[in-house]
N, C-alpha and C positions, 0 to 999 in steps of 0.2 A: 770322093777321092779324085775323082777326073780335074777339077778343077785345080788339081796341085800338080797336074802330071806334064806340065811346061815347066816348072821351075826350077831352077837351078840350085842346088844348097852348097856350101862349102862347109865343112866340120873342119875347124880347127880345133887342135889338141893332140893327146898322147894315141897312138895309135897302136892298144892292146887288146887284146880279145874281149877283156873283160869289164876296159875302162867306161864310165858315163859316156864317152861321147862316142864310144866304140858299139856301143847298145843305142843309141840314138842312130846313128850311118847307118844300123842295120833295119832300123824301124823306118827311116824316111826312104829307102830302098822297099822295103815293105809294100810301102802305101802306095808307089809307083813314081816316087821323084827321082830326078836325076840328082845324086847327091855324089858328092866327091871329098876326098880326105886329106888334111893337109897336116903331115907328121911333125909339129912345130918344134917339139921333145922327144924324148927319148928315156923312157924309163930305167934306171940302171944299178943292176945290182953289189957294180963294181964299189967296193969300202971307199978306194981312194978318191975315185971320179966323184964320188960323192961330196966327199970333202972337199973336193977342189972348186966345185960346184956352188959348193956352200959359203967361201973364203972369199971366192971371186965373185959372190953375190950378181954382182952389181955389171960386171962386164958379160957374166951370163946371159942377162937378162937385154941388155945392148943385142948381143946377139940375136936373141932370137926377135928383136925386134926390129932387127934390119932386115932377118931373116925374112918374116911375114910381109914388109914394105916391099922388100923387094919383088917374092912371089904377086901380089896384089899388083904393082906398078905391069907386070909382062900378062898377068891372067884375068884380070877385072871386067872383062868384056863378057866372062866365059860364067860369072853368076849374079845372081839376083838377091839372095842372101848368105850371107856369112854369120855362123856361128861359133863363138867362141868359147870353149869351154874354161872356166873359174879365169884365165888371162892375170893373173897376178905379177905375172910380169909388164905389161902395155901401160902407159902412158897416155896422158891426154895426146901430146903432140904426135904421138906413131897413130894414135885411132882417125886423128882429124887428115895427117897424110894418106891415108889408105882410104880413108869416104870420098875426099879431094881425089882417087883418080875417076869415079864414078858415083856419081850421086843416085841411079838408080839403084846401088847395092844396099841393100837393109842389113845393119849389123844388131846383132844379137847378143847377148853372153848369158848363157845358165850358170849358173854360180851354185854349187853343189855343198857350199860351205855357211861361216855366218862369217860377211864381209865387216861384221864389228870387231871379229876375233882381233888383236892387235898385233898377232904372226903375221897375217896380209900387209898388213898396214907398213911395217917392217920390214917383210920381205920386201914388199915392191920398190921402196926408194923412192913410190911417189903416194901420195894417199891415196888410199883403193876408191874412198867413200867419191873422191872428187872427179874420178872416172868415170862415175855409172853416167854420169847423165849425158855422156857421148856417146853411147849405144843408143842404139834407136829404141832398144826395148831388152829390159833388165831382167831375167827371169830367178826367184829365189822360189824355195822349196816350203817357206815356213811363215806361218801367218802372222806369229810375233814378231820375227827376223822383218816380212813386209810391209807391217804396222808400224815399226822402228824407222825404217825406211822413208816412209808416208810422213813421218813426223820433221825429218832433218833437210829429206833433199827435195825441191820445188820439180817434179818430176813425176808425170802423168802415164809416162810407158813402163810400168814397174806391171809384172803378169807373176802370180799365184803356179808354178809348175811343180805339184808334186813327184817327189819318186814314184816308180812302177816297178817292171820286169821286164826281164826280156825273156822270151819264150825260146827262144833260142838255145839261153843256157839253162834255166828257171824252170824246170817240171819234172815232173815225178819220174823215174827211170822203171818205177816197176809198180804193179798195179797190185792190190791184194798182196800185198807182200809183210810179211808176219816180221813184226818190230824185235828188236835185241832188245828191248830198253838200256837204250844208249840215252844221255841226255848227252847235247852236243852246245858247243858255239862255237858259233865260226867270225873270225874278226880280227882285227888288232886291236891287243891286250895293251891299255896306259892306266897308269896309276889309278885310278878312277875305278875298272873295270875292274883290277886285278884286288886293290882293298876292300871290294863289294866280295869276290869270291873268296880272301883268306878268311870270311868270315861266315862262310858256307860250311859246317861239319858233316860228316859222316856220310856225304852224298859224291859219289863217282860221278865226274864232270870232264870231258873229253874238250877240252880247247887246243882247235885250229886254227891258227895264226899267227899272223909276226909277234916280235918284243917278247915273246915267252920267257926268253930266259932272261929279262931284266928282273922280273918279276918272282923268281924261282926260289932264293928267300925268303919273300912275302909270304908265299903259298907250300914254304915244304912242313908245314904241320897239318892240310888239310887232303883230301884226295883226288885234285884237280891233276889231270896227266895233261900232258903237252905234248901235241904235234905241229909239224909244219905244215903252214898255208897251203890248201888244198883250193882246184876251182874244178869247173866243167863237170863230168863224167864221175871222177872221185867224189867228187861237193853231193850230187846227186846221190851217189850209191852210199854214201854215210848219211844223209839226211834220211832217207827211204828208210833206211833200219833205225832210225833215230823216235823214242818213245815221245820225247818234247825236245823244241829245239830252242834254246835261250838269246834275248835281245836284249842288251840292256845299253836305252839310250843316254848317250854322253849330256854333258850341259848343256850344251847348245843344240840339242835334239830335247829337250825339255818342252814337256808338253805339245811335243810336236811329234814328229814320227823320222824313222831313218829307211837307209836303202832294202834293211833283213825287215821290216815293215811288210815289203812287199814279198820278197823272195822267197821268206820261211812257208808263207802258205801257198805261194805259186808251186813250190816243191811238194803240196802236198803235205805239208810236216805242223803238228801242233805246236802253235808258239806260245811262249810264257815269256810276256817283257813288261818291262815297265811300261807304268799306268801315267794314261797321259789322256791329255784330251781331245786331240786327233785322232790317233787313235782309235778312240773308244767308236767316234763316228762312226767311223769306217768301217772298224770290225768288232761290232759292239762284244765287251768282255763277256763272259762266260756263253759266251753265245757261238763266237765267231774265234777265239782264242783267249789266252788268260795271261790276269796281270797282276802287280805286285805294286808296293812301296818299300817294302821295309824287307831286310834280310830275315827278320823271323817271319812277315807274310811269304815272302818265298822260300823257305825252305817246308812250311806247314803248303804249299802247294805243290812242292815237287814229292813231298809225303802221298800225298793224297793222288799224282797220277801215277804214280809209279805202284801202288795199292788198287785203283780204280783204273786201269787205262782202257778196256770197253767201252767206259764210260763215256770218256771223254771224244769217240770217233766221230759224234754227231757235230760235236765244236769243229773239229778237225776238217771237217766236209765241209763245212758251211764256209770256214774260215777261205777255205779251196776253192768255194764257189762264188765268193764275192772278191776276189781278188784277180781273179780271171780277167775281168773286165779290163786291168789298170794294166796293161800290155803298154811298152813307150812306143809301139806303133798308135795307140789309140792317147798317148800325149803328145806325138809329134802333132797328130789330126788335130787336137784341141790347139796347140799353139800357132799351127798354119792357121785357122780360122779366131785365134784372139788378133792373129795380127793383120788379118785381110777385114777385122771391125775398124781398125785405125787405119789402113793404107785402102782398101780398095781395091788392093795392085790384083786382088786372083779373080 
């Protein structure tokens, strides 16, 4: 850790308790860097600003990119690297004017998404793909997504940075604490997620999260309840009582893994999600947590804990105990030392 404790970080992005790069600022705070935060957005739950937001695409995005230039142009002395989270707004010519005030700064972007989705590509007004290679060092979360990668763009700084947790928010609230059999998820509900559950019968399913009630036709013949998006303190005390707590990865988390990967067993909580192949790695099935394909394998598994749930605590613990490790204080460490193999600078 000593050797990170000079340097300077800047985290740019949305500055929410709960966002990826809100779990990163507290993890390089952690390990003893001097890290600082730059609020580029602004998260908002306002209908209309939304909209307006969304119309005016294009001059939002102007903004916050003068926004950043500007900040960079008067603060560029004051770090050493800059991190940018998903930037789907930036531009080759805003990245190359903000490296032009200081060439010792190393820019970053974790990309928490897949930069082939063609929403980026759209949204930004410029192609995402044709950006990455003006960061000094491209970080995506998925082995196919940086196999895909590997294949199109001639570009040597591209680094493997899985999800984790943050311990912060991510652990168990109560020790020995006797289950409701609740089965839970917690997420935003899209079409995907929510046709996977009208096809679930006769099993009590607790979904917290956005979009619910897009969805509430879909699902008013089976017994799936809806609440609203819970985090912190609440997230923990419904998981704790929670018998299994369900994950089921989108397309673009295909064979790969997503953020409740990490979290459901950080919390302590038995997870049942889709079978995938990272995954399995990590926390091998039946061992460490349990997995599915088909809407009749999961419902013949959530039969069988909801009948067996003793059973299942040794999964539960294990699942507890290998995921401990994958703290994003202990991903910040891994990515200060992938990128001090290529610069040298620590």
């Amino acid at each position: 850790m000593k050797q990170f404790n000079k340097k300077r970080i800047l985290i740019i992005g949305a500055k929410e308790k709960t966002s990826l790069e809100m779990m990163y600022y507290r993890a390089f705070k952690k390990i003893g860097v001097n890290t600082s935060f730059l609020q580029i957005e602004k998260k908002t739950n306002n209908y209309f600003l939304s909209k307006i937001k969304k119309i005016f695409k294009f001059l939002y995005f102007f903004y916050l990119r003068i926004k950043l230039i500007n900040f960079m142009k008067k603060n560029y002395e004051s770090f050493d690297i800059a991190i940018v989270f998903k930037g789907i707004y930036l531009d080759s010519d805003t990245l190359v004017k903000c490296k032009n005030f200081s060439k010792k700064i190393i820019w970053i972007n974790i990309f928490p998404d897949d930069p082939f989705n063609p929403q980026f590509i759209k949204d930004s007004n410029y192609n995402l793909l044709n950006t990455i290679k003006y960061y000094d060092f491209f970080c995506i979360w998925s082995h196919r997504i940086l196999k895909k990668l590997k294949n199109i763009i001639k570009y040597d700084k591209l680094i493997y940075l899985p999800f984790g947790y943050d311990p912060f928010i991510h652990f168990s609230s109560r020790k020995n604490f006797k289950h409701k059999n609740l089965i839970t998820f917690f997420g935003t509900l899209d079409f995907h997620r929510a046709k996977f559950f009208s096809k679930v019968k006769n099993i009590d399913i607790r979904v917290y999260g956005n979009n619910s009630y897009k969805y509430k036709k879909l699902l008013k013949n089976n017994k799936v309840k809806f609440y609203p998006e819970i985090q912190g303190a609440k997230m923990r005390n419904i998981m704790s009582k929670s018998l299994v707590s369900i994950n089921i990865l989108r397309k673009q988390n295909k064979n790969s893994h997503n953020m409740k990967t990490f979290e459901i067993p950080a919390m302590n909580c038995l997870m049942l999600t889709t079978r995938s192949a990272e995954q399995n790695i990590l926390l091998p099935e039946d061992k460490a947590c349990l997995m599915y394909s088909t809407v009749k394998e999961f419902n013949k598994k959530l039969n069988y804990i909801t009948n067996n749930p003793n059973k299942l605590l040794k999964i539960k613990s294990l699942g507890h105990k290998i995921i401990k490790k994958y703290s994003y204080s202990y991903r910040a460490t891994k990515l200060l030392n992938e990128i001090n193999k290529f610069t040298n600078k620590f």
